[in-house]
C-alpha positions in Angstrom: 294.4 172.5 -7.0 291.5 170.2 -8.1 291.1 169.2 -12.0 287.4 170.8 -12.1 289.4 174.0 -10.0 291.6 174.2 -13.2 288.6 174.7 -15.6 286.7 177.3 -13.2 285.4 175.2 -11.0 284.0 175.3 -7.2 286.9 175.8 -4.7 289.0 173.0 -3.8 287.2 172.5 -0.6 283.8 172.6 -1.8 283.9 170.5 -4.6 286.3 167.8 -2.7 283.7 167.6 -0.2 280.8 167.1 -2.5 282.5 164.7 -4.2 283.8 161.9 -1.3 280.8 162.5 0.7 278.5 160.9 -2.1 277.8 157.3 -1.7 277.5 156.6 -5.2 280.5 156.8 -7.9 280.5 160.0 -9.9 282.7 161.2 -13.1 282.9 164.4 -14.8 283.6 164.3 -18.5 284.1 167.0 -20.9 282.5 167.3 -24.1 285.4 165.3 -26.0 284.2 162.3 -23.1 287.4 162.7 -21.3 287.0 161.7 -17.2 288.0 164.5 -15.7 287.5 164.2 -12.3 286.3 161.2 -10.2 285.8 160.2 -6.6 286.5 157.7 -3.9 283.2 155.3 -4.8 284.9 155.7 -8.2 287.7 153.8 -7.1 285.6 151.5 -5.1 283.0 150.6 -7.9 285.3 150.7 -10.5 288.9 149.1 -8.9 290.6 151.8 -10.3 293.2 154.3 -8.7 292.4 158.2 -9.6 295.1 158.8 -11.5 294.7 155.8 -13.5 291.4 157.2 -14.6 291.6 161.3 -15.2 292.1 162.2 -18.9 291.1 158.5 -19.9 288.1 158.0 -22.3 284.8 157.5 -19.9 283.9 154.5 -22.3 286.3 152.7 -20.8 284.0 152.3 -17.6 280.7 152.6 -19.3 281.7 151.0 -22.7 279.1 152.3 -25.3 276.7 149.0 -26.1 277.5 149.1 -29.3 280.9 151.1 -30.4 283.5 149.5 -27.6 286.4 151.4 -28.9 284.8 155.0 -29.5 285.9 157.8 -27.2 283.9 160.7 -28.7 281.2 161.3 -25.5 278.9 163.7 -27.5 278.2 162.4 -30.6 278.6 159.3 -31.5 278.0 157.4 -27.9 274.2 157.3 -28.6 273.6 156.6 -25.1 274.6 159.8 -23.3 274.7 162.2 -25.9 273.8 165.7 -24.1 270.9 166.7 -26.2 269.2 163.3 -25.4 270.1 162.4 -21.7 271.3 165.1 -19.7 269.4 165.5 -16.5 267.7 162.1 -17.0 268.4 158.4 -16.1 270.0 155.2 -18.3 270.9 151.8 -17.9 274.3 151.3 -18.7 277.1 148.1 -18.9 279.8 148.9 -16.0 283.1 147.7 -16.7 285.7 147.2 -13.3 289.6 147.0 -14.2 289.7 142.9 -13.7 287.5 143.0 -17.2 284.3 142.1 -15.2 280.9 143.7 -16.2 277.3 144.5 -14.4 274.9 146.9 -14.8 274.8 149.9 -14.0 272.3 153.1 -13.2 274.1 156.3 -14.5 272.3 159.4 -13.8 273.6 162.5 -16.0 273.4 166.0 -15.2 275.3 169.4 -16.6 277.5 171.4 -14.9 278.3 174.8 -16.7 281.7 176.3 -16.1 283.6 179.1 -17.4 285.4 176.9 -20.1 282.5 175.4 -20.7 280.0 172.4 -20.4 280.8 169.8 -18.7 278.8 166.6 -17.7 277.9 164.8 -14.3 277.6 161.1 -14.4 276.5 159.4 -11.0 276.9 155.5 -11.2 275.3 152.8 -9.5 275.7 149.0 -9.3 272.2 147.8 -10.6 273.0 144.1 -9.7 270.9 143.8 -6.9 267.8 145.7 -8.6 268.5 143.7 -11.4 268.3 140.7 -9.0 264.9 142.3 -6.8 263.1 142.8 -11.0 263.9 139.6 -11.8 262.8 138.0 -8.3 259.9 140.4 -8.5 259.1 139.2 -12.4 259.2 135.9 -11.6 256.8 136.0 -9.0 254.3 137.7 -10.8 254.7 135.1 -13.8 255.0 131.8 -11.5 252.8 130.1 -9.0 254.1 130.2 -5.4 253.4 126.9 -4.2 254.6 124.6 -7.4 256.4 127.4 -9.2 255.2 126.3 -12.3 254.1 129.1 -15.0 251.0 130.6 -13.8 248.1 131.7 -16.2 249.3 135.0 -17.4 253.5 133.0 -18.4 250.9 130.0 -19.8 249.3 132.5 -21.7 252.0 134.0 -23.5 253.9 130.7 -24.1 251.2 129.5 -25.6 250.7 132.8 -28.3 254.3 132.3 -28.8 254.2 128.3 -29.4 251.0 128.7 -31.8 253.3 131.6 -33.6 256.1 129.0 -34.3 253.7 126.2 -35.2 252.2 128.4 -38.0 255.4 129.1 -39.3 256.7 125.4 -39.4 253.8 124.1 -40.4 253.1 121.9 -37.2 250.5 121.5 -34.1 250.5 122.6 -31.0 248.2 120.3 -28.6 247.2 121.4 -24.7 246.5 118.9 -22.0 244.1 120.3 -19.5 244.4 118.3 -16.3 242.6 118.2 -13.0 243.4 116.4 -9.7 241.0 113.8 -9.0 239.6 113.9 -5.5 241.8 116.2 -4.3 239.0 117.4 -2.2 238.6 114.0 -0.1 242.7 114.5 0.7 242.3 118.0 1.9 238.8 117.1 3.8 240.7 113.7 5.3 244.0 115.1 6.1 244.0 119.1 5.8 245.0 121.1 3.5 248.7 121.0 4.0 248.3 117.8 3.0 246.7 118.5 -0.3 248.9 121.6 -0.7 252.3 118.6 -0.6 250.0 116.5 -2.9 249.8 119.4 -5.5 253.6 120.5 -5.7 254.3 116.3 -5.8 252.1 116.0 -8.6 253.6 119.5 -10.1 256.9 117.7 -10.0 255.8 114.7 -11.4 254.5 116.8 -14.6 258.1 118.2 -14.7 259.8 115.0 -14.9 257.6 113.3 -17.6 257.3 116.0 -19.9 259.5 116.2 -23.1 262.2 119.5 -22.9 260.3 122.4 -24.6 256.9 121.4 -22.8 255.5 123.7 -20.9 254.0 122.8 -17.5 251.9 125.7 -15.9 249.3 125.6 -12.8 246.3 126.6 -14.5 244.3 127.2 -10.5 242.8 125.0 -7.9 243.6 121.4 -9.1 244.3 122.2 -12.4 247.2 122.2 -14.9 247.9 122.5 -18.4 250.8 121.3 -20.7 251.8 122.7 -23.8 253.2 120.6 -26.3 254.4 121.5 -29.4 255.0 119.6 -33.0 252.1 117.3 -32.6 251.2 115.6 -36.2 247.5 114.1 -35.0 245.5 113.3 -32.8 247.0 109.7 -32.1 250.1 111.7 -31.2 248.1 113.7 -28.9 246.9 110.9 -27.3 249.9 109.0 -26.7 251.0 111.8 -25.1 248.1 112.1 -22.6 248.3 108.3 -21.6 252.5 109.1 -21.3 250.6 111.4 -18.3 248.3 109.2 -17.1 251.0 106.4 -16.7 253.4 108.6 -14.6 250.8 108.7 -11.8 250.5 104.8 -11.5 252.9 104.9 -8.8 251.4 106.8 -5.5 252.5 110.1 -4.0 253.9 109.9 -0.7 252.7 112.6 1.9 253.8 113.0 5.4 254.9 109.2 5.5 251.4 108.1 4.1 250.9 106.6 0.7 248.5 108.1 -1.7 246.7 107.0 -4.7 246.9 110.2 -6.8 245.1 109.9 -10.6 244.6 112.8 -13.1 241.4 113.5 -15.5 242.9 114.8 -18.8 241.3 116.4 -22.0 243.3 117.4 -25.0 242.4 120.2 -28.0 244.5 120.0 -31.2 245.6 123.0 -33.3 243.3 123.5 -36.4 243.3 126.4 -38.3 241.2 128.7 -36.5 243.0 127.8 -32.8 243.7 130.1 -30.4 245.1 130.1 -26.9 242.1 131.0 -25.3 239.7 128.3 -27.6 242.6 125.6 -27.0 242.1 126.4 -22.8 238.6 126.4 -23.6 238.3 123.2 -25.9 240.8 121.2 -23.7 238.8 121.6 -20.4 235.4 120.6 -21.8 237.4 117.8 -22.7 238.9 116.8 -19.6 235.1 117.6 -18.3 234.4 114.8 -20.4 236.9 112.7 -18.9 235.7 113.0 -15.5 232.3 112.3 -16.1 233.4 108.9 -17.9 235.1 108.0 -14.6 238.0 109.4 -14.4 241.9 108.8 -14.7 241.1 108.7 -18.8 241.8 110.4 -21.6 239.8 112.4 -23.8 240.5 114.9 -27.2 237.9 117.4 -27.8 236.1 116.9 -31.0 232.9 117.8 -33.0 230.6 116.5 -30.7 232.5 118.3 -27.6 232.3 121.4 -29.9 228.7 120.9 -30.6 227.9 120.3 -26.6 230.0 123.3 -26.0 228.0 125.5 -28.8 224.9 124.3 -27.0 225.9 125.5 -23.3 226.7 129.3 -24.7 222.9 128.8 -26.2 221.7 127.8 -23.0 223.4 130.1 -21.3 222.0 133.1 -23.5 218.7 131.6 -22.8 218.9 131.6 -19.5 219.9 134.7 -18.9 217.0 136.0 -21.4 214.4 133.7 -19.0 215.9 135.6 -16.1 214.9 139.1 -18.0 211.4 138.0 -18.8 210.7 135.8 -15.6 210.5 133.1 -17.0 211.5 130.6 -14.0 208.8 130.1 -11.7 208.4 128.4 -8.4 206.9 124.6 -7.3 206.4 123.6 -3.8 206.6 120.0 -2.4 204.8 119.4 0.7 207.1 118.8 4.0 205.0 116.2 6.3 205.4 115.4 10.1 205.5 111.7 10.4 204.2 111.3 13.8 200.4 113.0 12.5 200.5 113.4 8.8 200.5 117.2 9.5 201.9 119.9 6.4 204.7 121.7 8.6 206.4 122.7 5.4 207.2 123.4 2.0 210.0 123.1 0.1 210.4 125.7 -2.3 211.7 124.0 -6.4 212.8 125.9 -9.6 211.3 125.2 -12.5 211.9 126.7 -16.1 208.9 127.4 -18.5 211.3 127.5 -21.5 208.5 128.8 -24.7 209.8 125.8 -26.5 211.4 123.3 -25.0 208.4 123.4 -21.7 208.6 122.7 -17.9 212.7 122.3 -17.5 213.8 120.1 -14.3 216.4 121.9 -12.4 218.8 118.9 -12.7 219.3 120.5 -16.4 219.6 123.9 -15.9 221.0 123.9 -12.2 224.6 122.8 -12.6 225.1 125.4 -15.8 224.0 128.2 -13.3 226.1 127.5 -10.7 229.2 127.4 -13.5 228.1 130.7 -15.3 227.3 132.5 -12.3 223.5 132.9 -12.7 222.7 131.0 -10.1 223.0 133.9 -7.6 220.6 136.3 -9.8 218.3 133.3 -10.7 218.3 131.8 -6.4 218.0 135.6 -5.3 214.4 135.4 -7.7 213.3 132.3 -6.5 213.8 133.0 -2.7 211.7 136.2 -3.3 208.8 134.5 -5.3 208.6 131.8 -2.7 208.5 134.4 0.7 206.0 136.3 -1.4 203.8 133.3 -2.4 204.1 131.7 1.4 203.6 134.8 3.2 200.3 135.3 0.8 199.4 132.0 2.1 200.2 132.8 5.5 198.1 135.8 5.5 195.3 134.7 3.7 195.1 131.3 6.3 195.5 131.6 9.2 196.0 128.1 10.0 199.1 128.1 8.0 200.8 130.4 9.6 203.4 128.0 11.5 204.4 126.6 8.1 208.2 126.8 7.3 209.1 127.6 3.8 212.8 125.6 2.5 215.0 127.1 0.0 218.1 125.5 -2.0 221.3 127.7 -1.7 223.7 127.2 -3.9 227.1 127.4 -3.3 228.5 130.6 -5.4 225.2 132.5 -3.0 226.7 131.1 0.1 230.2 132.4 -0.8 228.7 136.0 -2.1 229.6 139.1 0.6 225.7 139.9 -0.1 224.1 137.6 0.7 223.0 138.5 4.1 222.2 141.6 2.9 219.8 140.1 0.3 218.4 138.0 2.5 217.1 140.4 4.7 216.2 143.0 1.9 213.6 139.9 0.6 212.4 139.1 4.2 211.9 142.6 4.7 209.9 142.9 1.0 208.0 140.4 1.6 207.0 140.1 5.2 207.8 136.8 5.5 208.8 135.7 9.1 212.9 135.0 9.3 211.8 132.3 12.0 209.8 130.2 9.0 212.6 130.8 6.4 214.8 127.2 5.9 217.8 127.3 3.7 219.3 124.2 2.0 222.9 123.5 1.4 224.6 120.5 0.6 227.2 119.4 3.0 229.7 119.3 -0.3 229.3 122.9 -0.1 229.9 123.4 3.4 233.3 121.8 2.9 234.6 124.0 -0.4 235.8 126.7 2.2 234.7 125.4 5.7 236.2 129.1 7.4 234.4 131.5 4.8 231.3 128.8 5.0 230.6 129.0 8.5 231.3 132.6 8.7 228.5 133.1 6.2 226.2 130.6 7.9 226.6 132.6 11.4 225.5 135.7 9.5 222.4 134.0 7.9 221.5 133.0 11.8 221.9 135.8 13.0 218.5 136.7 10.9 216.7 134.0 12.9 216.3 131.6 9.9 216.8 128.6 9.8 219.8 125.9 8.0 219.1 122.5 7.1 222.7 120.2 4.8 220.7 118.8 2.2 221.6 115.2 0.7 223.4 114.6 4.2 225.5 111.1 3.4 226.7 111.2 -0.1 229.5 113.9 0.6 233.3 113.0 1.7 233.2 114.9 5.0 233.8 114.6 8.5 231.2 114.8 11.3 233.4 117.2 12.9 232.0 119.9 10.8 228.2 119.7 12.3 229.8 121.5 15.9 231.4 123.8 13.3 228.2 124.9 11.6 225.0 126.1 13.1 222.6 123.6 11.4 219.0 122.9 12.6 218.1 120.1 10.9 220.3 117.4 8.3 218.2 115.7 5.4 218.8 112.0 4.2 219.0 111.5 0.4 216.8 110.0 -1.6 219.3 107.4 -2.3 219.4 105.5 0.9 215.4 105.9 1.6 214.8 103.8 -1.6 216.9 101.5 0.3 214.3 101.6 2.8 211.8 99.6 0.7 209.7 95.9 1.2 213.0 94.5 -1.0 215.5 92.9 1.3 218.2 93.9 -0.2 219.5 97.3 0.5 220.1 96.1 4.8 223.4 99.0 4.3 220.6 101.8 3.6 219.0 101.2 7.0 221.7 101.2 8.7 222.9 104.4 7.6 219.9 105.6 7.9 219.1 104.9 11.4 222.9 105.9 11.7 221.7 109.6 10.6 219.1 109.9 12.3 220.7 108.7 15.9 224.2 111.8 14.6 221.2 114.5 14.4 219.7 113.3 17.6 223.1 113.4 19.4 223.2 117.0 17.6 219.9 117.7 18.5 219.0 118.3 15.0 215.6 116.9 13.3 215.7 115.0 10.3 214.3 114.9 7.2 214.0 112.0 4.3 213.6 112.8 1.1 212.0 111.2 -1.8 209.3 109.1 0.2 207.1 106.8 -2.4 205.8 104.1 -0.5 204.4 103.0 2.7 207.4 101.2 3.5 209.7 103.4 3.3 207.3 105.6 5.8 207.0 103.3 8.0 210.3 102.6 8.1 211.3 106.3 8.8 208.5 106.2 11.5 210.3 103.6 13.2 214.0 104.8 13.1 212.5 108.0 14.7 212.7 110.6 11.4 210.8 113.4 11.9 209.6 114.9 8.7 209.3 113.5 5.5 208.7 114.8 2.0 208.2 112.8 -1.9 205.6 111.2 -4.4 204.0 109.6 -1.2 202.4 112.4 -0.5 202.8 114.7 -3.8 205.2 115.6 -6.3 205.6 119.5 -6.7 202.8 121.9 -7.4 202.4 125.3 -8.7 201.5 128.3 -5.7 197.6 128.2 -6.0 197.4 123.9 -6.2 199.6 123.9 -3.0 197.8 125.5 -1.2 194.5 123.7 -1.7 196.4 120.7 -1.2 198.1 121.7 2.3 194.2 123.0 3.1 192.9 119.8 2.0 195.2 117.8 3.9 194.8 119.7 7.1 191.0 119.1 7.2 192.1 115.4 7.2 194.2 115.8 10.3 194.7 112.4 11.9 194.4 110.1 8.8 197.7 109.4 7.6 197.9 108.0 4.5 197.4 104.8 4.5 196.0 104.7 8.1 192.5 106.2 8.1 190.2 103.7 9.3 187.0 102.7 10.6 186.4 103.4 14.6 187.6 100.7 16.3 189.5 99.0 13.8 192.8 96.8 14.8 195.9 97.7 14.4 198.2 95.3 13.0 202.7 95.3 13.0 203.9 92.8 10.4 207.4 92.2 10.9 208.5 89.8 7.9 212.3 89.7 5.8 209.7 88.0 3.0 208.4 90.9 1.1 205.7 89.3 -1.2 204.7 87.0 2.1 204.4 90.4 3.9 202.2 92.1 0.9 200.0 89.3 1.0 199.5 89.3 4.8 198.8 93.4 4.2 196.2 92.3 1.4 194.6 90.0 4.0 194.6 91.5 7.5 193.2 94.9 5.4 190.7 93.4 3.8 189.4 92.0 7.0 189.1 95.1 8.8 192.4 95.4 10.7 195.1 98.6 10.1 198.7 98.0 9.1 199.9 100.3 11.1 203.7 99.3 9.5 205.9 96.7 8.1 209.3 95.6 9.2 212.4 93.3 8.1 213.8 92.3 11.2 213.5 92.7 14.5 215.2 96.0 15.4 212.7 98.0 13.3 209.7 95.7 15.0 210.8 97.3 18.7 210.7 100.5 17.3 207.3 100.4 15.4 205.9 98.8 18.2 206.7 101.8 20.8 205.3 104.0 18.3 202.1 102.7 16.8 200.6 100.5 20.2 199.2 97.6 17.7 196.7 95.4 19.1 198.7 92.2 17.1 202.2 91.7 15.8 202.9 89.2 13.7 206.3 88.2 13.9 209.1 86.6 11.9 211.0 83.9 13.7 214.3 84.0 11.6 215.3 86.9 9.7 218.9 88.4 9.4 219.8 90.5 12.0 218.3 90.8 14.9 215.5 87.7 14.7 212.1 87.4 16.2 213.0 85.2 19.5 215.5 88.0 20.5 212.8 90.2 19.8 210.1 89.6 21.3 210.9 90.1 24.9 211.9 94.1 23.8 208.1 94.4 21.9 206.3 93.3 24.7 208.6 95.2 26.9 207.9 98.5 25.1 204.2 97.7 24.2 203.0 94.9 26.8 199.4 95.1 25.6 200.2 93.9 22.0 199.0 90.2 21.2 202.9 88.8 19.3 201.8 85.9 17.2 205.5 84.0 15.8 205.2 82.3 12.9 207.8 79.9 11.9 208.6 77.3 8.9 209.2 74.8 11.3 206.1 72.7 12.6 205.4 73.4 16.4 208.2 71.8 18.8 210.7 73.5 20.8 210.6 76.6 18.8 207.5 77.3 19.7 207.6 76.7 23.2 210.3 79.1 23.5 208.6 82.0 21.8 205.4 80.7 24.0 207.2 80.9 27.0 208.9 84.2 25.8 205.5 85.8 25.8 204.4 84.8 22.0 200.2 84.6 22.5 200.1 82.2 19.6 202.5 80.4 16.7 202.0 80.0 13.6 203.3 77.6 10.8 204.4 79.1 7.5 203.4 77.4 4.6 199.9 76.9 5.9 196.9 78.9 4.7 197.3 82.8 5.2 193.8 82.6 5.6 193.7 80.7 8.7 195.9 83.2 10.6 193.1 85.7 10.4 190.1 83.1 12.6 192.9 82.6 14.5 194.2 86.1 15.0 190.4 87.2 15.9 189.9 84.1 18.4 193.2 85.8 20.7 191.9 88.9 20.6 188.4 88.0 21.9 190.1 85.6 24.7 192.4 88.6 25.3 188.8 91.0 25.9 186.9 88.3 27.6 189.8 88.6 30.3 
């Protein structure tokens, strides 16, 4: 007969077989907390035989947490007293015969019998859910690739670390930190390769921080330290250059050395500190840092707290300008370099700020993007430009094949909308998705190459149009213009002032003409930006750019002055500026490295009548000009750097045979001259001699070159 039999329990069968057929442990106790009957997991879990266990206190396997020795299972053990816990679940310590302890689920239940009430316990070992929490705990409260604290375990080690510094009367400084040019590592050699570079760094932080530091992964290329018992701010900085100094040595990835350097900005403790204005203060900071140049140190102070007061005021005004419209559009003219015609406009936010004035987007731009404004505000200027173009589209007729560019920024890119918005403003407006250019910078191309493309793909599927703006001062790889369905790149401003009558910036053309020949190869057009003088138009002319746009022609104008201006300029069709002219008049190529000689020959061969159809440095440029303008004369440059004028020569003729090529030389007529003579030249000239003279002399080979 069964022990729960013998206080008018279940038959022997029945309860025997509920009991060993249960995979768990389970004891019966009466109320006194006296096992009274036990099965085989019992045994198992607890490495006890049966017997060893009925009419034994139940404490001694679940020990009460507090009162080891107490054997009373109603009253005093807290934990499973009847009133309290029966039919519900606790966490319990479990203690096997060898002395050895885990934890333990017990679930409790009551079982009512004729002698009275007695109490189910069902035991579990809770190791390995203990084990799954605790796996599962840490994951939510550490990064996965470094394993460092994430935010939300930064967070509430710092609350806790400005707690203790309160109470002892200390600081507590945080180091904000960013990667520098992690972006050229992951563009150069993937993204596994920056993902190694960001747990080597992680484990660099480890190793040179003091014990008690925290080291967390902040996002991206970020991390913070938090370092507590800081006296001052000398302290703190000591301790930032103690960072910068541990990445003097490079990282090693993939059996490639890299130079690896950190930007860091520190915020001290004060009296009003919290975690979040510490975060805050210490990455304006190490903003700072990076716009010094980088691999420095910087501590936040009254002037970074000013500049930080100042960019929540500008935000709140910008978002009030956005309420009361108070950013309008400018349009720059877009001009085809072959005829001077007005293909296009580019489409420029301004801000009319009531008391500050105009605003350039250089100063209001970059705070967008950061805020998140940047999608509201370049949704409102893409509508106000369709709706102003396609006015002037259906108001002239003649401007109905102009093609309206837009900036997009790269938080629109990235935004599941923005097709969606795109449309919606095409479709407001009546604009045609055919005339509609969008602008992105190649930097932003690169952020997320995948979700980049994918959102380009879906803008073209619109039939618009997508031009990289600024192509040539990114870190990226040409691979990426198969990737992306781009119509057109456009060459910074930057390396077309290169393109000017100085000799000094012979790098600019060459990348230049090295853009222009990658777009061709892509069959993509090009466009330079930031054209001011006639040299730097010509020059474009010659290296085969197609479009053009800058103070040249005009700086930006409001809707209704644009449009008189792209009228204006279309009645003039055919006189390029700088090359209207009288019927009949010469054309003239001067191809001269001297660039006052070459002003002055300008000054001279204009004021006699003739055209300078263009000006060049060397001889590569001179071949091109020449297949493009026909001049009646070139005068021609013997030595210059690069590619001089006796290697030229034969290739002008060749590509223009009618031109008259008069070489001019600083040496006195000899052998040089007989070459360039025999090479074709239809007359020398010595430098140093009277300008003047070239002109009687210019006029007397043209009229042979008639009379013949």
């Amino acid at each position: 007969m069964s022990d729960l039999d013998a206080v008018g329990g279940p038959a022997p069968s029945t309860s025997d077989a509920l009991l060993e057929s249960a995979p768990d442990a389970m004891v019966v106790v009466d109320p006194r907390g006296d096992i009274q009957l036990v099965n085989r997991q019992t045994e198992v879990l607890f490495g006890y035989d049966r017997e060893q266990l009925l009419g034994r206190p139940v404490s001694l396997l679940l020990p009460p947490p507090d009162v080891t020795a107490d054997r009373t299972f109603g009253v005093e053990y807290a934990p499973l007293t009847w009133s309290r816990t029966v039919g519900a679940a606790v966490e319990l310590c479990g203690r096997r015969q060898d002395g050895t302890e885990f934890p333990a689920d017990v679930s409790l239940s009551q079982v009512d019998t004729p002698s009275g009430i007695l109490v189910s316990a069902v035991v579990r070992d809770a190791t390995q859910r203990k084990r799954g929490e605790a796996a599962m705990l840490h994951q939510a409260l550490h990064d996965a690739l470094t394993g460092l604290p994430n935010r939300v375990l930064l967070d509430d080690r710092l609350a806790q670390a400005l707690g203790r510094s309160r109470r002892a009367g200390t600081r507590v400084c945080v180091l904000f930190l960013d990667v520098d040019h992690l972006k050229v590592i992951n563009d150069g050699r993937g993204h596994t390769a920056g993902d190694r570079v960001l747990r080597a760094v992680a484990d660099r932080l480890r190793n040179t921080v003091r014990q008690g530091e925290t080291v967390a992964r902040f996002g991206g290329d970020e991390f913070v330290i938090v370092s507590e018992g800081v006296r001052d701010a000398l302290q703190a900085q000591a301790l930032g250059a103690r960072i910068i100094e541990a990445f003097d040595a490079a990282v090693v990835v993939d059996g490639a050395t890299l130079k690896v350097g950190v930007s860091v900005g520190i915020a001290v403790e004060d009296e009003t500190a919290t975690g979040e204005s510490l975060l805050r203060d210490a990455d304006a900071a190490m903003y700072r840092a990076k716009d010094q140049g980088r691999e420095r140190v910087v501590i936040f102070d009254a002037g970074l707290r000013a500049a930080a007061m100042e960019r929540l005021a500008n935000e709140a005004a910008m978002r009030t300008a956005l309420e009361n419209s108070d950013f309008i559009v400018m349009y720059q003219p877009i001009v085809d370099l072959t005829d001077a015609r007005v293909v296009g406009v580019e489409a420029l936010a301004r801000w009319q700020h009531p008391v500050k004035g105009m605003i350039d987007p250089g100063s209001f731009i970059p705070l967008a993007e950061e805020t998140g404004l940047i999608v509201p505000l370049g949704a409102a200027i893409l509508r106000t430009a369709c709706s102003d173009v396609a006015a002037w589209k259906q108001a002239h007729p003649e401007l109905s094949s102009l093609v309206l560019s837009v900036n997009l920024s790269a938080r629109q890119l990235l935004t599941m909308e923005l097709r969606s918005v795109v449309q919606q403003i095409l479709e407001e407006t009546r604009f045609p998705a055919g005339d509609l250019c969008l602008e992105i910078t190649e930097s932003v191309l690169l952020e997320d190459a995948t979700a980049s493309a994918w959102a380009l793909r879906e803008l073209k599927s619109l039939g618009i149009k997508i031009a990289v703006d600024d192509f040539g001062t990114g870190y990226s790889s040409l691979t990426y213009l198969k990737t992306f369905p781009v119509d057109s790149l456009k060459i910074d401003r930057s390396f077309v002032a290169g393109l000017d009558a100085s000799d000094v910036n012979r790098g600019d053309r060459a990348i230049v003409a090295g853009i222009i020949d990658v777009a061709h190869a892509f069959g993509m057009t090009t466009v330079a930006e930031g054209v001011e003088t006639y040299d730097q138009r010509a020059a474009l002319k010659a290296l085969g750019c197609e479009l053009a746009q800058g103070y040249l022609w005009h700086a930006a104008m409001n809707s209704s002055t644009a449009v008189s201006w792209i009228l204006q300029a279309g009645s003039m069709q055919g006189e390029t500026a700088g090359e209207a002219s009288a019927p009949g008049a010469k054309k003239v190529l001067l191809v001269e490295d001297d660039g006052r000689l070459r002003q002055l020959l300008r000054f001279l061969f204009e004021d006699h009548g003739f055209v300078v159809v263009g000006e060049a440095s060397d001889g590569r440029e001179a071949i091109g000009m020449a297949r493009h303008f026909r001049p009646d004369v070139v005068i021609l440059d013997l030595a210059m750097p690069g590619v001089g004028g006796l290697e030229a020569l034969p290739l002008i003729l060749a590509v223009d045979p009618l031109s008259k090529v008069v070489v001019m030389s600083a040496l006195d007529a000899g052998e040089v001259a007989d070459r360039a003579m025999a090479a074709g030249a239809g007359g020398y000239f010595v430098k140093g001699s009277d300008p003047a003279l070239l002109l009687p002399y210019v006029d007397r080979l043209l009229e042979a070159s008639a009379a013949n």
